[in-house]
Structure formats: structure tokens, C-alpha cells
C-alpha positions in Angstrom: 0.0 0.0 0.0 1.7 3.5 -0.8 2.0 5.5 2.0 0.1 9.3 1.5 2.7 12.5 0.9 3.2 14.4 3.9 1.6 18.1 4.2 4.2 20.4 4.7 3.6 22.0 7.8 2.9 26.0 8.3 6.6 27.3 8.4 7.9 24.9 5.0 4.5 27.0 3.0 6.0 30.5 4.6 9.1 29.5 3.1 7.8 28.3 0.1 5.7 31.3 -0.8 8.6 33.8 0.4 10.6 32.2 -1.8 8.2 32.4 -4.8 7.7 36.0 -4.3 11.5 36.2 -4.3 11.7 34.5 -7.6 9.3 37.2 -9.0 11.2 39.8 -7.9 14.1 38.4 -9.4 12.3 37.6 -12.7 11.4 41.7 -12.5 15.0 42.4 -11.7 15.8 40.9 -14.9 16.4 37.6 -14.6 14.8 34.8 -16.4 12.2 32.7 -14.5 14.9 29.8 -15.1 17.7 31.8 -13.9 15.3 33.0 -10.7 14.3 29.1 -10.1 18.2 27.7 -10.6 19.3 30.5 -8.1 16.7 29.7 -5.3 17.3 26.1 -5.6 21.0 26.2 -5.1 20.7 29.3 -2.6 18.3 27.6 -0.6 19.7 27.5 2.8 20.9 31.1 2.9 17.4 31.7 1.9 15.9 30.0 4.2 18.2 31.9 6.8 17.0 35.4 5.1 13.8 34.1 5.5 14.4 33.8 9.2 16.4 37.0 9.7 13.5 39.1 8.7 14.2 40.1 5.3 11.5 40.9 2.5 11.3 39.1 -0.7 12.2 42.3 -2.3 15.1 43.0 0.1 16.7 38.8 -0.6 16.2 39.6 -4.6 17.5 42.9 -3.9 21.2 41.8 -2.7 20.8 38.7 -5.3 21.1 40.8 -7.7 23.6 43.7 -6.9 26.0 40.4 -5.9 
């Protein structure tokens, strides 16, 4: 019998929809949406600590792209 997927709990779907507003911020910035995606998947942790420390999407897109 397969076992049901788990339902990521409150804080994962903050961090899932920060990060989704930080990929359109990047994709505004001038980035392409592949670019955006690639970048939050391989920057995921210090994301995720961005996340944590308060910063707005706008503010983690911000210093993603002046870096």
C-alpha cells in the first residue's frame, strides 16, 4: 500500500511562498524565470536563513542581484 505524501507544515508554505515572491522579484530584476528558479534552488539555505532573519522578498532579490 503507498504510504500518502506528507503536508508540509505551516513554516515549509512561509518559506515556500517567500521564496516564490522572491523569484518574481528576481524575474522583475531581470532575470529569467529559469535563472530565478536555478538561483533559489542552489541558494536555498541562505534563503531560508534570510527568511528567518526578517528580510522581505524584495530585500533577498535585492542583494541577489547587486551580488
Amino acid at each position: 500500500m503507498a504510504k500518502k505524501p506528507e503536508t508540509p507544515d505551516e513554516e515549509t508554505m512561509a518559506i515556500i511562498q517567500w521564496c516564490i515572491e522572491v523569484e518574481t522579484h528576481l524575474v522583475a530584476g531581470g532575470a529569467t524565470q529559469e535563472q530565478a528558479q536555478e538561483f533559489i534552488e542552489e541558494q536555498i539555505e541562505e534563503l531560508t536563513d534570510q527568511f528567518f532573519d526578517g528580510l522581505t522578498p524584495q530585500e533577498a532579490a535585492q542583494k541577489a542581484l547587486d551580488d
